[in-house]
Backbone and ligand atoms as CSV (ligand in chain L), in Angstrom:
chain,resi,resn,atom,element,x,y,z
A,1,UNK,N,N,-1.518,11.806,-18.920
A,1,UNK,CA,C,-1.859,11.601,-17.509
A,1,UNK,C,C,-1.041,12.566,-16.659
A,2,UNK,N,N,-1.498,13.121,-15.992
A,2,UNK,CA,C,-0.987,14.320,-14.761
A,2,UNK,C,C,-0.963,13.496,-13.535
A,3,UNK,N,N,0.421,13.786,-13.403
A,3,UNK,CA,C,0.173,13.107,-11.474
A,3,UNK,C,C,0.401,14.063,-10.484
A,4,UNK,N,N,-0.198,13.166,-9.529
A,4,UNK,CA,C,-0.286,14.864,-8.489
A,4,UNK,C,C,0.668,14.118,-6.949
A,5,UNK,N,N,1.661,14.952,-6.953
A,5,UNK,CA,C,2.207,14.105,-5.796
A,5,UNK,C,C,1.535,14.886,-4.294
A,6,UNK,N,N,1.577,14.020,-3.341
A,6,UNK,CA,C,0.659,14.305,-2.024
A,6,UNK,C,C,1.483,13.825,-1.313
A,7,UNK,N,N,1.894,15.240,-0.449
A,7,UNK,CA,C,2.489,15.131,0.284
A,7,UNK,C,C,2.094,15.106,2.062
A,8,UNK,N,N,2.742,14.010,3.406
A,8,UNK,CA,C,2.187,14.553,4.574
A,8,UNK,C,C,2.250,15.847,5.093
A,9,UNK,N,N,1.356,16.179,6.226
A,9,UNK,CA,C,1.235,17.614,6.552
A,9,UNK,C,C,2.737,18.073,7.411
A,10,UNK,N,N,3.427,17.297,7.874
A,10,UNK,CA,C,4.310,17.416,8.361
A,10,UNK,C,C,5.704,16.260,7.944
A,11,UNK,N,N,6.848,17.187,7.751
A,11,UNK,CA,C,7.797,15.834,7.940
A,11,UNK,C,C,8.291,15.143,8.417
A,12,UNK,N,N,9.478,14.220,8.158
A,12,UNK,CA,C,9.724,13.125,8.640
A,12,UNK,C,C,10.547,13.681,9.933
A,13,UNK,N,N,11.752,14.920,9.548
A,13,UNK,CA,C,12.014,15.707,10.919
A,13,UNK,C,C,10.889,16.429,12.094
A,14,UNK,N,N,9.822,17.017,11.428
A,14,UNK,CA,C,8.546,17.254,12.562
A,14,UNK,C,C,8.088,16.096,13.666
A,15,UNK,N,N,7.460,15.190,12.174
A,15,UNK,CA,C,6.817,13.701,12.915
A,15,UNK,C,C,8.171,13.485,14.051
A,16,UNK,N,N,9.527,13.553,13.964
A,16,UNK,CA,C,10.031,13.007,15.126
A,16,UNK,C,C,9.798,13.830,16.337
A,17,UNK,N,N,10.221,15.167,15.955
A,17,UNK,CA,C,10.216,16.130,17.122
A,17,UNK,C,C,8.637,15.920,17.781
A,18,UNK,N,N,7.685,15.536,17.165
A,18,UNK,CA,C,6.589,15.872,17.502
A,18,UNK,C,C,6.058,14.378,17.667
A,19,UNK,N,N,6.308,13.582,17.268
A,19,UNK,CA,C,6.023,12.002,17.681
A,19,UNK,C,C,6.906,11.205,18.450
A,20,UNK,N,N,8.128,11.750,18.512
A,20,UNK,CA,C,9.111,10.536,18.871
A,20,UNK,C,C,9.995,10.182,17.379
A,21,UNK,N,N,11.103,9.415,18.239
A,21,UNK,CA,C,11.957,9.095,16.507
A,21,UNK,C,C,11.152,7.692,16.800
A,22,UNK,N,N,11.460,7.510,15.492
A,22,UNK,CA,C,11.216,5.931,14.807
A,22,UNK,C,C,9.224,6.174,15.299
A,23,UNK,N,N,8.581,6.150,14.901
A,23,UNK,CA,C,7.105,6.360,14.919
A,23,UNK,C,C,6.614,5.212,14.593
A,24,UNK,N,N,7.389,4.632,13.301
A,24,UNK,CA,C,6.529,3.436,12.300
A,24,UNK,C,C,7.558,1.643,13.724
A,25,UNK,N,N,7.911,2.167,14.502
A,25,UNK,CA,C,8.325,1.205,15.467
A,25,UNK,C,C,7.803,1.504,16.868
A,26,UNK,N,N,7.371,2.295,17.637
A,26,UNK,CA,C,6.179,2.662,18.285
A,26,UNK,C,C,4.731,2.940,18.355
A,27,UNK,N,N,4.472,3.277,17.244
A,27,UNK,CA,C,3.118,3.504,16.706
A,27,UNK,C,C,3.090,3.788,15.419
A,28,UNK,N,N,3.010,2.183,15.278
A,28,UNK,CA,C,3.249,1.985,13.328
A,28,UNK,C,C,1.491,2.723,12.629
A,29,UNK,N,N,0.505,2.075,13.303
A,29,UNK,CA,C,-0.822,3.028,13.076
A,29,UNK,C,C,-0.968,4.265,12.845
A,30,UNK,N,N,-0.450,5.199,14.050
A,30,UNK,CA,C,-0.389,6.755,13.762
A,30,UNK,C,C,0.571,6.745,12.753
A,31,UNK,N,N,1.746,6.645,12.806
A,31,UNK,CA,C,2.683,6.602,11.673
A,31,UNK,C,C,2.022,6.941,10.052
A,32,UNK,N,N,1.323,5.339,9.893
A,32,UNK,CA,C,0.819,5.220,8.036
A,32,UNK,C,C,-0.426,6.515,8.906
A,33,UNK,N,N,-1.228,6.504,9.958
A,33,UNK,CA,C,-2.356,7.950,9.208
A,33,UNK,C,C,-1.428,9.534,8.691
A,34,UNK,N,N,-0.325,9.238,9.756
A,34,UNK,CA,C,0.041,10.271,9.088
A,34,UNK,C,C,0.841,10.846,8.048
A,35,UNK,N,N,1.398,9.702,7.400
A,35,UNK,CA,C,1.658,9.775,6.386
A,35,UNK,C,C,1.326,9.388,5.133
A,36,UNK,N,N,0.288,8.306,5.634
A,36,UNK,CA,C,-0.340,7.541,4.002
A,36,UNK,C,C,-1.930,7.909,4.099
A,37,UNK,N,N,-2.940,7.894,5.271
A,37,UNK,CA,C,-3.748,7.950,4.927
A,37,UNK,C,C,-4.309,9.491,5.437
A,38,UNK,N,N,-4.413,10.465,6.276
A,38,UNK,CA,C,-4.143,11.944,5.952
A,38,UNK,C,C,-4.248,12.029,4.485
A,39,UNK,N,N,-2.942,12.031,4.025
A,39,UNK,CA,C,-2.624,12.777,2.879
A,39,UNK,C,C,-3.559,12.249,1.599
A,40,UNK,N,N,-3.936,10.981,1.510
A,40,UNK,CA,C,-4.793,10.269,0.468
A,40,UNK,C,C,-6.280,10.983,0.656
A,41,UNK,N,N,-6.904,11.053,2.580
A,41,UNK,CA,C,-7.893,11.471,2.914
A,41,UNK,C,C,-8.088,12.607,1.868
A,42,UNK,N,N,-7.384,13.564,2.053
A,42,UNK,CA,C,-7.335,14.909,1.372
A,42,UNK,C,C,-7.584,15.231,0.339
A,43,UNK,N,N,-6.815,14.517,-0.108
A,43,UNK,CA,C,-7.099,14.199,-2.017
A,43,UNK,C,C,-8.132,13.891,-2.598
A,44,UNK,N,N,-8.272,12.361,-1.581
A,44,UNK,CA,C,-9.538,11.837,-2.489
A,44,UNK,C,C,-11.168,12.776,-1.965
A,45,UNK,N,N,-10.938,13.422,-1.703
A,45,UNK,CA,C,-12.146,13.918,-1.305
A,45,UNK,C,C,-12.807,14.943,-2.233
A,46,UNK,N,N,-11.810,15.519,-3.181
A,46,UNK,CA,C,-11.980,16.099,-4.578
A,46,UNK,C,C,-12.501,15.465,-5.407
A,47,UNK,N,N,-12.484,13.705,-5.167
A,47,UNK,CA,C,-12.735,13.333,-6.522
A,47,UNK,C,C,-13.661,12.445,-6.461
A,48,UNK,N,N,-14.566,11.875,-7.029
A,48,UNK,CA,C,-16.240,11.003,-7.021
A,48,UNK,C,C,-15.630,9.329,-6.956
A,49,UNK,N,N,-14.131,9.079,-7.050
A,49,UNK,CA,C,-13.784,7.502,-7.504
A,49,UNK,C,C,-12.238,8.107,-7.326
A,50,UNK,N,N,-11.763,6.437,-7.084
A,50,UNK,CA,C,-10.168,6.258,-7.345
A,50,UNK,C,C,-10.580,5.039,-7.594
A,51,UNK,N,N,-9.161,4.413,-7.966
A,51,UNK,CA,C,-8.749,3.325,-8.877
A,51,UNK,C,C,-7.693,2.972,-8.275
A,52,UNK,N,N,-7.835,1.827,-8.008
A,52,UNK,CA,C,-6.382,1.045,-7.202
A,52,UNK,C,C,-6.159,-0.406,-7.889
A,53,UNK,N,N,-5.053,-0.678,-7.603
A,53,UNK,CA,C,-3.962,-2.207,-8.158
A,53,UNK,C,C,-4.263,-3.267,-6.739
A,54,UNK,N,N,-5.558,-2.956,-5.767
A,54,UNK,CA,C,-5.172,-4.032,-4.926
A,54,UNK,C,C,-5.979,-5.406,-5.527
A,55,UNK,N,N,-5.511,-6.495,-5.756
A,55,UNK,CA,C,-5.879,-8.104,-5.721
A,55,UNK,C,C,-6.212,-9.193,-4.969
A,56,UNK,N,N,-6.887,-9.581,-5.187
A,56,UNK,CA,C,-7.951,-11.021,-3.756
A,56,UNK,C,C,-6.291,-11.510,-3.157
A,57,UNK,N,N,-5.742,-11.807,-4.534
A,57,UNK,CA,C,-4.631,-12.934,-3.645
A,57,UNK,C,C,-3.352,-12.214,-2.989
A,58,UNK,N,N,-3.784,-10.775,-2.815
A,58,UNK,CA,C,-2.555,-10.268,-2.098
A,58,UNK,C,C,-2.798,-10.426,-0.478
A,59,UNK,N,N,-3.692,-10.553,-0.104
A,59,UNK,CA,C,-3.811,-10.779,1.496
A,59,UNK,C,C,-5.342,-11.567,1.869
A,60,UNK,N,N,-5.243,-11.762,2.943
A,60,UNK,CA,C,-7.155,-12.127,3.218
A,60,UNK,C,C,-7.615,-10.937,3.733
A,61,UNK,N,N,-7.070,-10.211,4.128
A,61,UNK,CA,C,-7.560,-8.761,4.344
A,61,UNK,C,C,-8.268,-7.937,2.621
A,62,UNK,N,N,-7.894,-8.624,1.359
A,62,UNK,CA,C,-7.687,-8.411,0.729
A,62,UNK,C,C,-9.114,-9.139,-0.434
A,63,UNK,N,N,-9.253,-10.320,0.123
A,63,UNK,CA,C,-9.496,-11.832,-0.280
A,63,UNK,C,C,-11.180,-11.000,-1.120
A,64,UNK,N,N,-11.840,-10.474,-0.580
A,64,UNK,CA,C,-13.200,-9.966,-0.951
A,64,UNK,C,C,-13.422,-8.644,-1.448
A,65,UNK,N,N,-12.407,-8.469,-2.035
A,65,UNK,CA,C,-12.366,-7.619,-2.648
A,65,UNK,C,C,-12.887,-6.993,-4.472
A,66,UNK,N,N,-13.843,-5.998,-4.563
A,66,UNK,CA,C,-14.700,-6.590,-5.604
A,66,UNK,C,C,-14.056,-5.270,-6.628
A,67,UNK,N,N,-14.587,-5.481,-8.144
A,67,UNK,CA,C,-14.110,-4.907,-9.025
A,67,UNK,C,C,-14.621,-3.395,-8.982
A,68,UNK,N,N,-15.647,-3.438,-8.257
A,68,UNK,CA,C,-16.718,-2.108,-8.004
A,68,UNK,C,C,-17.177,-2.115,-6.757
A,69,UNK,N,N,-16.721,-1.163,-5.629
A,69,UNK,CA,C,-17.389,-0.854,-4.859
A,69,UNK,C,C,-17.632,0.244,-4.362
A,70,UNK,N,N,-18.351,0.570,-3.070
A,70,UNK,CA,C,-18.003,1.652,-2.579
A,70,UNK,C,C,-17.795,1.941,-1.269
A,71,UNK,N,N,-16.346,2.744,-1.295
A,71,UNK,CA,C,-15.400,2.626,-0.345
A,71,UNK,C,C,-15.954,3.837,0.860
A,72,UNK,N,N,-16.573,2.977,1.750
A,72,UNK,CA,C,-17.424,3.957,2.963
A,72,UNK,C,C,-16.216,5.122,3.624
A,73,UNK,N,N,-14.854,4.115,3.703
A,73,UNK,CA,C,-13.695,4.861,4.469
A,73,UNK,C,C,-13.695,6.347,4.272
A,74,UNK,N,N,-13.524,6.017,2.348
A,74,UNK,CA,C,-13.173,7.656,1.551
A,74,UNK,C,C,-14.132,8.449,1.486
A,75,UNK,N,N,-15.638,7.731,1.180
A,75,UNK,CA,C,-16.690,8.282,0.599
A,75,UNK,C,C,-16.839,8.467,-0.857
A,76,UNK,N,N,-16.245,7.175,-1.245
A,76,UNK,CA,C,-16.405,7.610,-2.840
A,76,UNK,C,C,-16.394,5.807,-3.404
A,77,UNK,N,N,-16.559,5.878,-4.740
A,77,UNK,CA,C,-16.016,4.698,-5.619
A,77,UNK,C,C,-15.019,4.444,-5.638
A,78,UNK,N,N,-14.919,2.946,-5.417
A,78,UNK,CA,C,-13.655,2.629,-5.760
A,78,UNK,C,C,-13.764,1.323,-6.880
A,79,UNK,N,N,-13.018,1.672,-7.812
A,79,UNK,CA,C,-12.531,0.272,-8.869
A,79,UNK,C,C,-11.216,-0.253,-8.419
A,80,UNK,N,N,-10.934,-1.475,-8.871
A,80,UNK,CA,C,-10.181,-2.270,-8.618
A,80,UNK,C,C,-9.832,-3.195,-9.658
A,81,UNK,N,N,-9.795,-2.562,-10.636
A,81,UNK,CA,C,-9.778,-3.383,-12.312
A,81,UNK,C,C,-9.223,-4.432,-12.092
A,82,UNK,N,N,-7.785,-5.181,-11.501
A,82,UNK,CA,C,-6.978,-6.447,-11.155
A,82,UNK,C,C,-7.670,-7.004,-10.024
A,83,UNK,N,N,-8.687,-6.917,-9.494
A,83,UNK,CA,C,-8.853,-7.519,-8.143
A,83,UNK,C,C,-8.505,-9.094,-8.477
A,84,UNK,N,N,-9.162,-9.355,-9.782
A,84,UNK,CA,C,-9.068,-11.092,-9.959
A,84,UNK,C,C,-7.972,-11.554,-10.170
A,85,UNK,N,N,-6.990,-10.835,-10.723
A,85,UNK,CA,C,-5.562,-11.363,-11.273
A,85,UNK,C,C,-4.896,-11.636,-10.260
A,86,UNK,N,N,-3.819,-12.895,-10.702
A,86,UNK,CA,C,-2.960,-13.390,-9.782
A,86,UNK,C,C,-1.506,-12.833,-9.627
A,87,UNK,N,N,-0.734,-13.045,-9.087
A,87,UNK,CA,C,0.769,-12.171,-9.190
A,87,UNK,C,C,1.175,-12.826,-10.334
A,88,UNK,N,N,0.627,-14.337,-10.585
A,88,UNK,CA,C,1.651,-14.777,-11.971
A,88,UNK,C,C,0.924,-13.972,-12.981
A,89,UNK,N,N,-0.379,-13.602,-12.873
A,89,UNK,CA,C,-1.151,-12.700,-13.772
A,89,UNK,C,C,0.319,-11.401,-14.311
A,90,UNK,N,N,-0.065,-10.924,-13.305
A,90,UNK,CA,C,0.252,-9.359,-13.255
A,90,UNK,C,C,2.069,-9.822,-13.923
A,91,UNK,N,N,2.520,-10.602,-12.757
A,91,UNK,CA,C,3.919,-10.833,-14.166
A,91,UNK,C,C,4.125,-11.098,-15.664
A,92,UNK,N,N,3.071,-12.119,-15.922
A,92,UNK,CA,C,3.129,-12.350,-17.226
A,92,UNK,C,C,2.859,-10.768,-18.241
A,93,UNK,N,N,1.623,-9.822,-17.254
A,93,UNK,CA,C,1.523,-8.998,-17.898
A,93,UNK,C,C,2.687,-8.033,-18.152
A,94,UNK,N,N,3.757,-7.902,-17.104
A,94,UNK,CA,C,4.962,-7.126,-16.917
A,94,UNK,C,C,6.291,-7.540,-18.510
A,95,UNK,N,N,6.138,-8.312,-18.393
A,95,UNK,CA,C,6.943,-9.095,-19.359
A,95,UNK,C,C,6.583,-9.082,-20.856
A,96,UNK,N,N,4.973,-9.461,-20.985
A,96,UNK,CA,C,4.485,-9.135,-22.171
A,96,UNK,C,C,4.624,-7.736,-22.346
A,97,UNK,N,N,4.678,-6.740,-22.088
A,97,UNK,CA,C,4.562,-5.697,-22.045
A,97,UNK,C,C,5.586,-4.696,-21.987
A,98,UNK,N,N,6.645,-5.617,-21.442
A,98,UNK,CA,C,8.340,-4.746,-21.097
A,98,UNK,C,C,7.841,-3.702,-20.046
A,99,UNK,N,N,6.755,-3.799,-18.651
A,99,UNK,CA,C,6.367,-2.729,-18.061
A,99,UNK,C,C,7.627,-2.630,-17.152
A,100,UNK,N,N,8.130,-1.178,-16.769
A,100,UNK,CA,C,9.196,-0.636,-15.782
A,100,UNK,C,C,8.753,-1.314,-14.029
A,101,UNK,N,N,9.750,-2.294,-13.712
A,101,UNK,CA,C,9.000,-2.170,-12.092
A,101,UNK,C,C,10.077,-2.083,-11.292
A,102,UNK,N,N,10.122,-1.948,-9.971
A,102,UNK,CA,C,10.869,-1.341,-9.050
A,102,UNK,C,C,12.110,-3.090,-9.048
A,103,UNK,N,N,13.134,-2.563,-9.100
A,103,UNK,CA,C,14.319,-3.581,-9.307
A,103,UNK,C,C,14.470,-4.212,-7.978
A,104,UNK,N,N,14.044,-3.710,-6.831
A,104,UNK,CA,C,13.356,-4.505,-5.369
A,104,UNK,C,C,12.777,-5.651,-5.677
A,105,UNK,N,N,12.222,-6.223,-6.578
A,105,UNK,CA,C,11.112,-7.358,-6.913
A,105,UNK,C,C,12.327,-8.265,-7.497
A,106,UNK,N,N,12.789,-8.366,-7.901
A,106,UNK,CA,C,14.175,-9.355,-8.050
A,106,UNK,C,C,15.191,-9.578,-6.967
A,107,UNK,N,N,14.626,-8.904,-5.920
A,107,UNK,CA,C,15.542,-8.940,-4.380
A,107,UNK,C,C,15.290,-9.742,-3.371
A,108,UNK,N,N,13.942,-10.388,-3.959
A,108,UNK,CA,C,13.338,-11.245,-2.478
A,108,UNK,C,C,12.162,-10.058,-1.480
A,109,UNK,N,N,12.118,-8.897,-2.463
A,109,UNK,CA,C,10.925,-8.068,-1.994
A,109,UNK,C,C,9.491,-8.360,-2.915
A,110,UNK,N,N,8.872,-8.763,-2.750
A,110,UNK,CA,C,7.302,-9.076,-3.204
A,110,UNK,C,C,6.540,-7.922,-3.378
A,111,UNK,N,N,6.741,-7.556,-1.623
A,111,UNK,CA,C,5.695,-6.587,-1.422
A,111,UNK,C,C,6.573,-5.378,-0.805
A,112,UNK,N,N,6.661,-4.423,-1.219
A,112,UNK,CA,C,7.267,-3.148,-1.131
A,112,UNK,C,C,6.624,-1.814,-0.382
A,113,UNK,N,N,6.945,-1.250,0.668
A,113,UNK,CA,C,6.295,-0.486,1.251
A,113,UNK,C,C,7.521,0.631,1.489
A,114,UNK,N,N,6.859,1.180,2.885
A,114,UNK,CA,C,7.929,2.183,2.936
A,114,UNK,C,C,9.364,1.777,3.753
A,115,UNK,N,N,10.419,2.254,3.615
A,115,UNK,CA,C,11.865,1.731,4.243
A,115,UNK,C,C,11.769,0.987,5.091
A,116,UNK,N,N,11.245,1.947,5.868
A,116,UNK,CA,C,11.641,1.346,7.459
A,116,UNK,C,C,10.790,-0.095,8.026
A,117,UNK,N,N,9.730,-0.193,6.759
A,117,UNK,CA,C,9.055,-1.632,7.117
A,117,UNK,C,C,8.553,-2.310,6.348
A,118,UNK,N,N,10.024,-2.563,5.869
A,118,UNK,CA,C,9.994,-3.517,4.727
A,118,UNK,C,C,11.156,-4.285,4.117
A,119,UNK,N,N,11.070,-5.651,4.751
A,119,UNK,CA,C,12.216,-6.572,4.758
A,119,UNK,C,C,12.138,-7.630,3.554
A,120,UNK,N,N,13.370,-8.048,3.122
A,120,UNK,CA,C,13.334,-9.377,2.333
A,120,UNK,C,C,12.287,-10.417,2.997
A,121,UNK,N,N,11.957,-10.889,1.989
A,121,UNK,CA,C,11.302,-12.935,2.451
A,121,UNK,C,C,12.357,-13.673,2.229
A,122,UNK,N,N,11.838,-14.940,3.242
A,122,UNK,CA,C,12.679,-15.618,2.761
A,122,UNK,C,C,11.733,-16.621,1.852
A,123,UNK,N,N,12.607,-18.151,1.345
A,123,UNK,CA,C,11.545,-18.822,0.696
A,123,UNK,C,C,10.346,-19.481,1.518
A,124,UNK,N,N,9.247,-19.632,0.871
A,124,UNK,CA,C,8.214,-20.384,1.926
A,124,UNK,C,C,7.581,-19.296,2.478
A,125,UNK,N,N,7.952,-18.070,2.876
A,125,UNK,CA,C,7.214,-17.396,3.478
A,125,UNK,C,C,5.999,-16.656,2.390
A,126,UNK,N,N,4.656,-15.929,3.670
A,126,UNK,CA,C,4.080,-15.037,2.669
A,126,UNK,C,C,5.109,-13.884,2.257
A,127,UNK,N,N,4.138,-13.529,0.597
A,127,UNK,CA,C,4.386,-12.413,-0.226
A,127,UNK,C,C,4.679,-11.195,0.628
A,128,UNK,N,N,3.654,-11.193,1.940
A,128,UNK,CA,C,3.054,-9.802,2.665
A,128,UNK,C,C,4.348,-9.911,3.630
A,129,UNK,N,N,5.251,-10.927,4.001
A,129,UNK,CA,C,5.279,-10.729,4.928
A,129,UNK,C,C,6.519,-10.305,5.726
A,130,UNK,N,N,6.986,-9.601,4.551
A,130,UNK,CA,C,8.134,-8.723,4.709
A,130,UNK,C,C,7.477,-7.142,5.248
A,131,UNK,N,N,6.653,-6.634,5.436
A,131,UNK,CA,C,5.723,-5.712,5.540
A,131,UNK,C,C,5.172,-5.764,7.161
A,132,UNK,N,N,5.716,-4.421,7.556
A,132,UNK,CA,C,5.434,-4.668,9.153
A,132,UNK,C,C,6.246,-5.552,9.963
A,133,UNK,N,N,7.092,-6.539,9.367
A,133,UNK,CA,C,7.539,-7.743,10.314
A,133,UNK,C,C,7.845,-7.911,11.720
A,134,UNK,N,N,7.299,-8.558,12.627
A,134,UNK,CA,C,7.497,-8.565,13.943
A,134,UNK,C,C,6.654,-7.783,14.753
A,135,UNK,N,N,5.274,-6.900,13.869
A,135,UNK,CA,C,4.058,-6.827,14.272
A,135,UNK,C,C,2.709,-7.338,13.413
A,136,UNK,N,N,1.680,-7.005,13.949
A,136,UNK,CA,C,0.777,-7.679,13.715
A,136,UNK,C,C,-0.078,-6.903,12.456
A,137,UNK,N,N,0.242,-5.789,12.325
A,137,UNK,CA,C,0.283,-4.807,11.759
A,137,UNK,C,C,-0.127,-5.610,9.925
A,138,UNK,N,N,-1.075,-5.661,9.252
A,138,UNK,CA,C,-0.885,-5.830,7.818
A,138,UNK,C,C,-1.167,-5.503,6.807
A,139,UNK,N,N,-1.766,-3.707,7.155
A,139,UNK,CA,C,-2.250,-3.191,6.274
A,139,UNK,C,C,-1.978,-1.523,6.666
A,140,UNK,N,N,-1.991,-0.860,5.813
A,140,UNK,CA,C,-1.669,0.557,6.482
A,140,UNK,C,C,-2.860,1.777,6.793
A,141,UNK,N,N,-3.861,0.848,6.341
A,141,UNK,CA,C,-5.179,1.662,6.331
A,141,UNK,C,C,-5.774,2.083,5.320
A,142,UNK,N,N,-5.244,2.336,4.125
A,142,UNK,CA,C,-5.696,2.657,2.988
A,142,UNK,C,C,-7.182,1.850,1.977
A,143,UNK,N,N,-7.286,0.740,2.484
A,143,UNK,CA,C,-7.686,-0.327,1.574
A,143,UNK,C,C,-8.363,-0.915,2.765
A,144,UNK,N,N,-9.682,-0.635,3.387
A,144,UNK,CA,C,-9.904,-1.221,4.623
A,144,UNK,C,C,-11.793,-1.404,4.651
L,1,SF4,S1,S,4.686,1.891,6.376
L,1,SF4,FE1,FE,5.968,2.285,8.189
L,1,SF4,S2,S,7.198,4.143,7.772
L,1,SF4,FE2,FE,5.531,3.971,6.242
L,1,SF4,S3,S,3.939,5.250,7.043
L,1,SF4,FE3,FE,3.472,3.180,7.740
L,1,SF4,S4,S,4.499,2.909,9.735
L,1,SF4,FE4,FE,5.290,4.796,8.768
C-alpha cells in the first residue's frame, strides 16, 4: 500500500497571516475547508471511489450512513465497509488483532481530531464531544 500524504495549499504560518491567528476559534468552517477539505477535494478527484472508517454509531450526522454510496460532495463512490460496526466492534477488532492505535484513546479521547479542537470527555458525555467543544460545529465537512 502507497500512501500519499496531502498537504493544505497554504500553512499554518500563511493561514494566520492571511486568516487571522487561531482560525479553527473564529472560523472553525473556513479553517477544516482549508485544511481538511481543499486538500481531500484535490485528491479525490483523481480517483472513481474512496473508502472511509466512518460508522452509524459515531454521530447522527453519521446515523444513515450506508455501506455503498455515492458521495455527490466528491463526485465519486464512496464505501464505508464499518458503517455497521459498533466502537465495541471496532475494539474487540483492535485487540484481536494487536492493531497499533493512537495512545490518545486510553486518555479519555474517543474521538481525535486536530489539536486545537480536541478535548478530553468526561464520563457520561458523548464520544464526539470532545470535538469542536463550545461550538456547534460537529463535523468538519468531509463526510456530509
Ligand atoms: S479541526 Fe480545528 S484546527 Fe483542524 S482544520 Fe478544523 S477548525 Fe482547523
Amino acid at each position: 500500500m502507497d500512501f500519499v500524504r496531502v498537504a493544505p495549499k497554504i500553512t499554518p504560518e500563511e493561514q494566520a497571516s492571511q486568516h487571522g491567528e487561531q482560525l479553527w476559534k473564529s472560523d472553525p468552517n473556513a479553517c477544516c475547508n482549508i485544511r481538511k477539505v481543499e486538500p481531500l477535494t484535490r485528491i479525490l478527484s483523481q480517483y472513481d471511489a474512496w473508502i472511509t472508517g466512518i460508522r452509524r454509531d459515531q454521530a447522527p450526522t453519521r446515523a444513515n450512513s450506508k455501506k455503498v454510496e455515492y458521495d455527490a460532495k466528491f463526485g465519486l463512490m464512496k464505501f464505508n465497509p464499518i458503517a455497521h460496526w459498533t466502537s465495541e466492534d471496532v475494539w474487540d477488532y483492535i485487540r484481536v488483532n494487536n492493531v497499533v492505535y493512537n495512545p490518545l484513546h486510553d486518555q479519555n479521547y474517543p474521538s481525535i481530531g486536530c489539536q486545537y479542537c480536541t478535548r478530553q470527555v468526561m464520563p457520561g458525555e458523548d464520544p464526539r464531544a470532545g470535538r469542536w467543544s463550545g461550538n456547534d460545529k460537529t463535523e468538519c465537512g468531509l463526510h456530509k
